[in-house]
TIVOBA-44828 format. One record per residue: x, y, z of N, C-alpha, C in turn; chain. Coordinates in Angstrom, 2 decimals. Layout:
# TIVOBA-44828
R	n.px	n.py	n.pz	ca.px	ca.py	ca.pz	c.px	c.py	c.pz	chain
R	X	Y	Z	X	Y	Z	X	Y	Z	A
...
***
This chain:
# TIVOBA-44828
R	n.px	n.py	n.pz	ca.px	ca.py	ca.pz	c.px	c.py	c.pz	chain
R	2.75	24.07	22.09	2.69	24.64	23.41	2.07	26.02	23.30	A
R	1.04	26.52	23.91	0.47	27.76	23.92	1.21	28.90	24.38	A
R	0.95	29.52	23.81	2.08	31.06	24.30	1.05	31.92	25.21	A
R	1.66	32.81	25.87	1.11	33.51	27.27	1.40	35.07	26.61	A
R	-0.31	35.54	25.99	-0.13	36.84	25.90	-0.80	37.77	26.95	A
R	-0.12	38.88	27.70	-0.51	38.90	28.85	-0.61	40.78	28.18	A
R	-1.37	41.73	28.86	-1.39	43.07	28.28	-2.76	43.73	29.56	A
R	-2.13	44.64	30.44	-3.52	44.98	31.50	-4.39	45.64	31.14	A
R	-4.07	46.26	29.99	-5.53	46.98	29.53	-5.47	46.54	28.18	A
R	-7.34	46.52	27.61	-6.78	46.81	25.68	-7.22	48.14	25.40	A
R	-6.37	48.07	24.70	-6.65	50.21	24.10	-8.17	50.01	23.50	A
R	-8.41	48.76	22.95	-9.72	49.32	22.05	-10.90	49.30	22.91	A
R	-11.21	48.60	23.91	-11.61	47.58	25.19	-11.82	48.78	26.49	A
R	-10.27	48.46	26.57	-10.36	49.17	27.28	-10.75	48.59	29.59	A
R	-10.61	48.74	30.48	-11.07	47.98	31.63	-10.32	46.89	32.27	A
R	-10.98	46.91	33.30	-9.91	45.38	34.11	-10.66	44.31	33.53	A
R	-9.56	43.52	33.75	-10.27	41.89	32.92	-9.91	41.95	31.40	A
R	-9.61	43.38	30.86	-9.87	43.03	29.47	-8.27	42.21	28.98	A
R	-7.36	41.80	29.68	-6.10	40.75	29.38	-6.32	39.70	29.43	A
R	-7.68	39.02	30.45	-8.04	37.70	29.87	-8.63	37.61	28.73	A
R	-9.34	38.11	27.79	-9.93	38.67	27.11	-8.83	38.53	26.02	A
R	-8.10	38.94	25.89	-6.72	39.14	25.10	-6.52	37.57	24.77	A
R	-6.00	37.10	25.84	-5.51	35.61	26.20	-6.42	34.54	25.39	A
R	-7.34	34.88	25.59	-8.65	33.89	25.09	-8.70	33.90	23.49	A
R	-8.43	35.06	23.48	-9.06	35.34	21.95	-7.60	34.77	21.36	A
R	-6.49	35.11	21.71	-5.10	34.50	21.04	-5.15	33.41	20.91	A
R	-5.71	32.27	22.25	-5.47	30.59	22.66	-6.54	30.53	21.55	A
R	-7.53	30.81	21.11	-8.33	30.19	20.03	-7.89	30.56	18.58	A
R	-7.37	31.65	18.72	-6.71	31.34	17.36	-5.37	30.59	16.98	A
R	-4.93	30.61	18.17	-3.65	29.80	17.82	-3.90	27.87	18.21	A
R	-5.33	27.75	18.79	-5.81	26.67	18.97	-6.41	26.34	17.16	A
R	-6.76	27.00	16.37	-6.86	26.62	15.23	-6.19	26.88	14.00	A
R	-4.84	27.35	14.36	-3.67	27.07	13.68	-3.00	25.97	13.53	A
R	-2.96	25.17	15.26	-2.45	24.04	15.32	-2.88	22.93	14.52	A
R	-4.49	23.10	14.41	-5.04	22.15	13.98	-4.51	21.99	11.91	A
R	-5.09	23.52	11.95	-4.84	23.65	10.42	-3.09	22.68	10.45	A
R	-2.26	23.09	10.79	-0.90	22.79	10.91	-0.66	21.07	10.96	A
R	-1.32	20.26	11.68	-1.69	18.88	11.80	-2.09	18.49	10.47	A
R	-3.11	19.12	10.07	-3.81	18.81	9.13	-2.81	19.20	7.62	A
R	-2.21	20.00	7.34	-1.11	20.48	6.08	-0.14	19.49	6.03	A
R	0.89	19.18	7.68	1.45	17.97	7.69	1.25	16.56	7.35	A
R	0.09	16.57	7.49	-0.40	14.96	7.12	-0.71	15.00	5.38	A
R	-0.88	16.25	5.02	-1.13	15.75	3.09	0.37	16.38	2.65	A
R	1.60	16.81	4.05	2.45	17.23	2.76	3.40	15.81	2.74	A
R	3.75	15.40	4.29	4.48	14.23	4.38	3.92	13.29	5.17	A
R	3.12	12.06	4.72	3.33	11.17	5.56	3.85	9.63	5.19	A
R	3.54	8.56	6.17	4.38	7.41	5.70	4.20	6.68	6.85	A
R	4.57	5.34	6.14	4.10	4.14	6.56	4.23	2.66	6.05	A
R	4.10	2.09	6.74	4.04	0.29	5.97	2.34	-0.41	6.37	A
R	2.52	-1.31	4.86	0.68	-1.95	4.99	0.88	-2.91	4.15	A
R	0.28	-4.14	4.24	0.57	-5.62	3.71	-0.52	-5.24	2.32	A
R	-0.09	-5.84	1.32	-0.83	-4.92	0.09	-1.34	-6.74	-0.23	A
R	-2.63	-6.08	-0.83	-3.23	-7.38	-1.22	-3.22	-7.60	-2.86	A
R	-2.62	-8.83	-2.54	-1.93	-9.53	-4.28	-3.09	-10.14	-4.67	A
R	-3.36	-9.97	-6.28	-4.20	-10.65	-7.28	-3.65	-11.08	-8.00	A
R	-3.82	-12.56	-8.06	-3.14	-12.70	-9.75	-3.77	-12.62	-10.61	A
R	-3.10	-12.00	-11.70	-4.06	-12.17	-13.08	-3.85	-12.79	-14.29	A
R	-2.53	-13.21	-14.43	-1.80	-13.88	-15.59	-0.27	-14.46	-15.03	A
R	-0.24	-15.89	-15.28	0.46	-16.48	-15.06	1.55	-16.61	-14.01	A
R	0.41	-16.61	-12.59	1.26	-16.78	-11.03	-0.06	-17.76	-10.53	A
R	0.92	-18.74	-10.29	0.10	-20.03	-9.12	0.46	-19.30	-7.57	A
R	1.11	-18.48	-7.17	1.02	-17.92	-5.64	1.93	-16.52	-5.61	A
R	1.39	-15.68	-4.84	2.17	-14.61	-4.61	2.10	-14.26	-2.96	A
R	3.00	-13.97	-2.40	3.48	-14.05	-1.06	4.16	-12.86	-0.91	A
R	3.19	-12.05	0.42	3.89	-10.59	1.01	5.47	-11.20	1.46	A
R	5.83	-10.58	1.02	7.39	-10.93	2.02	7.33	-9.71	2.81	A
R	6.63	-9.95	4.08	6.66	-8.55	4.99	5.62	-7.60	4.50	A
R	6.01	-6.69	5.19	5.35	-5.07	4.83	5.71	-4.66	3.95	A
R	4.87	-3.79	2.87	5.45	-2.85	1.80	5.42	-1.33	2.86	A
R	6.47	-0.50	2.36	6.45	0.85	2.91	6.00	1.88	1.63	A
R	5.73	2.86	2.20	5.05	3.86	1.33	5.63	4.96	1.91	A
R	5.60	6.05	1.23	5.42	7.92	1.61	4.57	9.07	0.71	A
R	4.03	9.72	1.80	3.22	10.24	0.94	3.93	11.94	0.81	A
R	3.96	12.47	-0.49	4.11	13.78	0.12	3.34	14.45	-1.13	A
R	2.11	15.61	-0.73	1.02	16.21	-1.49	-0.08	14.63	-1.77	A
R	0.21	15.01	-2.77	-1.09	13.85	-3.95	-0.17	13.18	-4.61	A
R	1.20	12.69	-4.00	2.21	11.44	-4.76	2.32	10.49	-3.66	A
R	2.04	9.15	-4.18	2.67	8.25	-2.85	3.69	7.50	-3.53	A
R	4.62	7.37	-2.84	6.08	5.99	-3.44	5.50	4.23	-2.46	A
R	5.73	4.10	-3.44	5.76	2.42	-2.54	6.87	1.59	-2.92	A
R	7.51	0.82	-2.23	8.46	-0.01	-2.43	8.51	-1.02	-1.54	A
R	8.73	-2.17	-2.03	8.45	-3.93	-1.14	9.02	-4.87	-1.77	A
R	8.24	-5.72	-1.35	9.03	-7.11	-2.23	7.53	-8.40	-1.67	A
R	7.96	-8.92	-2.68	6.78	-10.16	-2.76	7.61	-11.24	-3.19	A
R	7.11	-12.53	-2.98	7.79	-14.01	-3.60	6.31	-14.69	-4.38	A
R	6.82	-14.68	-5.78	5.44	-14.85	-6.60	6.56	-16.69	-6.92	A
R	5.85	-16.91	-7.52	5.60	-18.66	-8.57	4.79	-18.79	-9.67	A
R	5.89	-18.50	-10.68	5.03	-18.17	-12.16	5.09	-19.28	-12.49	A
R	3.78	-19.58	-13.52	3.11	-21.35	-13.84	3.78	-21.56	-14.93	A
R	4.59	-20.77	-15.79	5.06	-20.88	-17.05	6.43	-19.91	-17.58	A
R	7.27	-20.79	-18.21	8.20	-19.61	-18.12	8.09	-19.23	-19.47	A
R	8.59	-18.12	-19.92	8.92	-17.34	-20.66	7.61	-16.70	-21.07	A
R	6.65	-16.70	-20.10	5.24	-16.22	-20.46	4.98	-14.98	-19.52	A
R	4.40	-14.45	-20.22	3.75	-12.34	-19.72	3.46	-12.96	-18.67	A
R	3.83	-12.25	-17.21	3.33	-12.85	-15.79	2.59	-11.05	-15.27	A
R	1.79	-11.51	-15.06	0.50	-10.01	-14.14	0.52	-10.42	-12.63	A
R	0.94	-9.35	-12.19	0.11	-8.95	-10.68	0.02	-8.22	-10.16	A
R	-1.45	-7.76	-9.82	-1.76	-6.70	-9.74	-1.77	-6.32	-7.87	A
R	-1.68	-5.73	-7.51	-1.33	-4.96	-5.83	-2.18	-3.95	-5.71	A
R	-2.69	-3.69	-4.16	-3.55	-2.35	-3.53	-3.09	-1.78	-3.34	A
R	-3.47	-0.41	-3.06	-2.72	0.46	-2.95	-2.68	0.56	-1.38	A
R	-1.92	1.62	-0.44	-2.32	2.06	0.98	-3.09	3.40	1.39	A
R	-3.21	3.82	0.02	-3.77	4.98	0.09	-4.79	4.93	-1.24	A
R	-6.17	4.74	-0.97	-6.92	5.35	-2.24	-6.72	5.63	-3.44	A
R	-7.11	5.80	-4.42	-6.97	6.67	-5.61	-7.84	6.41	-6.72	A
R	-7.99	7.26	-7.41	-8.63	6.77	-8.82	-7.62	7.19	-10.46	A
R	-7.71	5.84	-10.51	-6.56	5.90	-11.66	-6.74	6.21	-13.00	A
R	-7.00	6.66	-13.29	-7.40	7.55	-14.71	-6.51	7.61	-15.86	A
R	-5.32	7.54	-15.91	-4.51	7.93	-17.11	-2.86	6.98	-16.83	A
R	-2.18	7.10	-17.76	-1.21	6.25	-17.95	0.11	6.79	-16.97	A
R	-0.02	7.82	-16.92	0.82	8.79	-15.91	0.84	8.93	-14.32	A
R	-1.17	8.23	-14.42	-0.97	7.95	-12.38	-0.23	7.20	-12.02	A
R	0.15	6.15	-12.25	1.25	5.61	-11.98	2.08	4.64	-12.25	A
R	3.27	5.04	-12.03	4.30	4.26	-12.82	5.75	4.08	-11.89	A
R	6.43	3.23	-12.46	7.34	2.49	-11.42	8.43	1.32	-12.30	A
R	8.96	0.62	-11.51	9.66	-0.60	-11.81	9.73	-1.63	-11.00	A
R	10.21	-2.73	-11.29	10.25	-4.12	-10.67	11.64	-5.04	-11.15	A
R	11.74	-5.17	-10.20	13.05	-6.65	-11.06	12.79	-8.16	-10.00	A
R	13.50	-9.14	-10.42	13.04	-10.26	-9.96	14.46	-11.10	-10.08	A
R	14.59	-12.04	-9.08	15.66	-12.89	-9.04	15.25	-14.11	-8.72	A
R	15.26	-15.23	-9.73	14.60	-16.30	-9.39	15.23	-17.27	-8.02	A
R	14.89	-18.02	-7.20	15.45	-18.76	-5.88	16.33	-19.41	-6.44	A
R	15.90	-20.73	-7.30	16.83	-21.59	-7.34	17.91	-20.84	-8.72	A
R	19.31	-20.50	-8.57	20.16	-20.34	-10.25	20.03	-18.84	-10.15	A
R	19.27	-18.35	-9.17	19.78	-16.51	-9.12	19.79	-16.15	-10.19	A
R	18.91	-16.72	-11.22	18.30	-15.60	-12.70	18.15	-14.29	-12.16	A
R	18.25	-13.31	-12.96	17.55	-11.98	-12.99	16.81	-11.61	-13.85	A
R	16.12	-10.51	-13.77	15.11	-9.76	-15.21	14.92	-8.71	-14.62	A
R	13.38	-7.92	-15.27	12.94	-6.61	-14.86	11.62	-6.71	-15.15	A
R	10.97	-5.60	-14.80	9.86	-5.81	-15.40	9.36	-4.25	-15.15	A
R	7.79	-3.52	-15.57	7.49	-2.73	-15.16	6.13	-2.65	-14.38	A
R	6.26	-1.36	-13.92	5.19	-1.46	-12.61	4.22	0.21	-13.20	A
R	2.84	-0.06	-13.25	1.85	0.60	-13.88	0.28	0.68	-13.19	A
R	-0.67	1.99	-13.73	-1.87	1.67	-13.20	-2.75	1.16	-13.88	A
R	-3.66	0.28	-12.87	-4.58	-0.48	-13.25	-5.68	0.33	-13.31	A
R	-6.34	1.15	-14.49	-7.58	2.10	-14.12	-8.97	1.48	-14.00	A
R	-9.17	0.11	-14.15	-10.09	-0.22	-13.77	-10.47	-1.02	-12.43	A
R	-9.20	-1.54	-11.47	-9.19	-1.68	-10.55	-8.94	-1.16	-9.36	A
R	-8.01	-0.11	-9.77	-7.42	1.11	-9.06	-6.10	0.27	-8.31	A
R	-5.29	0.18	-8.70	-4.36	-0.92	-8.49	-2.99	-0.79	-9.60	A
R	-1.89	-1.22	-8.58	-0.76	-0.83	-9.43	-0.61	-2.60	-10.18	A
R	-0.44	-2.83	-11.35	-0.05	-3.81	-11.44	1.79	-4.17	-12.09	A
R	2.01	-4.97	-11.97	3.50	-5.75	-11.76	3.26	-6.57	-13.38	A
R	3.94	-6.29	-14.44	4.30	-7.26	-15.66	5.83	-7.32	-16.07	A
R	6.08	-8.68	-15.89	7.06	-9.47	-16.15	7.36	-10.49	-17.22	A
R	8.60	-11.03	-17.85	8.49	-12.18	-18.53	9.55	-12.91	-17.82	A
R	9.41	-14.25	-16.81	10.08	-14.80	-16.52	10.92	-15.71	-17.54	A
R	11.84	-16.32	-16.71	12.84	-16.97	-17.83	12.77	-18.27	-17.29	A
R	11.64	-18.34	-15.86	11.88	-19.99	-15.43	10.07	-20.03	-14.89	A
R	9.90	-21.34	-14.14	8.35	-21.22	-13.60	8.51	-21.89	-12.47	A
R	9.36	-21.03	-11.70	9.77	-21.56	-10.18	9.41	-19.93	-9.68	A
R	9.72	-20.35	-7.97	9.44	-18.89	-7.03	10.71	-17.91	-7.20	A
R	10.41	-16.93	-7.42	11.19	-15.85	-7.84	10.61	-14.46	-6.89	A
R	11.93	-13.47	-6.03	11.60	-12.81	-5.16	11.62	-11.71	-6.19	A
R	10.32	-10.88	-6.22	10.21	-9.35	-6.96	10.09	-8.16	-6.37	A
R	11.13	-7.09	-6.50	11.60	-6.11	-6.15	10.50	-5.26	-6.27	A
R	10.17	-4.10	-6.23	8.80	-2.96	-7.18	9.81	-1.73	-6.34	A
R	9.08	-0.53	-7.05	9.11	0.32	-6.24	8.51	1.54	-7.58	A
R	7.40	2.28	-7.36	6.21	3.13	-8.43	5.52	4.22	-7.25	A
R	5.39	4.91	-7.94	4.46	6.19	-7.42	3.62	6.24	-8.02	A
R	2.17	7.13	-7.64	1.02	7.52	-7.88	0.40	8.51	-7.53	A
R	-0.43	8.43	-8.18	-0.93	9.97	-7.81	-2.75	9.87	-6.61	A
R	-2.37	10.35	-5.76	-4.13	10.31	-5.14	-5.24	11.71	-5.99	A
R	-6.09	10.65	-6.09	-7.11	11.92	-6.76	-8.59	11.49	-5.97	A
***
């Protein structure tokens, strides 16, 4: 909301009129404060949900958004956390899948990002874990697991990253 600076003369100025003058010159600077201010808010906190697109790369015949993944961003870190229903082709075998991000990035080092996952298979409510990492050549977090069966199993995640 704009503030009302009101003053009938300016000392430096000096004359009638010179309080609109005043007014004007305040509303534009405080017209590009706001903006700056919009703009600081949006890289310190923001957030959201976005259907992340699944690749498989090792041992999943289907992987299925269960819903929206949510994210938050605050600076140059984003969190993501969701859930997917994958169907690994083989059990007790290294299972990959790799996920987009909702926000950009270029993944460079072992430290952009990192996370966890666990998994509970449908049928017999197995459990496990797994970990969640960046993909630097796809720019992509990927998901590695070793299942214990090769049925549909719902997987937990939740990893941060870094935007660069």
């Amino acid at each position: 909301m704009p503030r009302s600076y009101t003053k009938s003369v300016n000392p430096v100025r000096g004359g009638a009129g010179s309080s609109s003058v005043i007014r004007s010159e305040f509303a534009a600077i405080e017209a590009g404060f706001t903006g700056v201010e919009a703009e600081i808010d949006a890289k310190i906190a923001t957030s959201g949900t976005y259907t992340p697109t699944y690749t498989a790369s090792a041992n999943i015949g289907s992987a299925v958004a269960y819903g929206t993944a949510q994210w938050m961003r605050a600076n140059n870190a984003v969190t993501v956390s969701g859930i997917v229903t994958v169907v690994a082709t083989t059990s007790n075998s290294t299972t990959v899948l790799d996920m987009s991000f909702p926000i950009a990035s270029d993944i460079t080092g072992g430290n952009d990002c990192v996370g966890s996952m666990g998994y509970v298979v449908t049928v017999g409510g197995v459990q496990g874990s797994g970990v969640v990492f960046g993909n630097s050549t796809n720019n992509r977090a990927t998901l590695r697991w070793t299942p214990t069966s090769a049925t549909s199993q719902t997987v937990y995640f939740i990893f941060t990253y870094v935007v660069k």
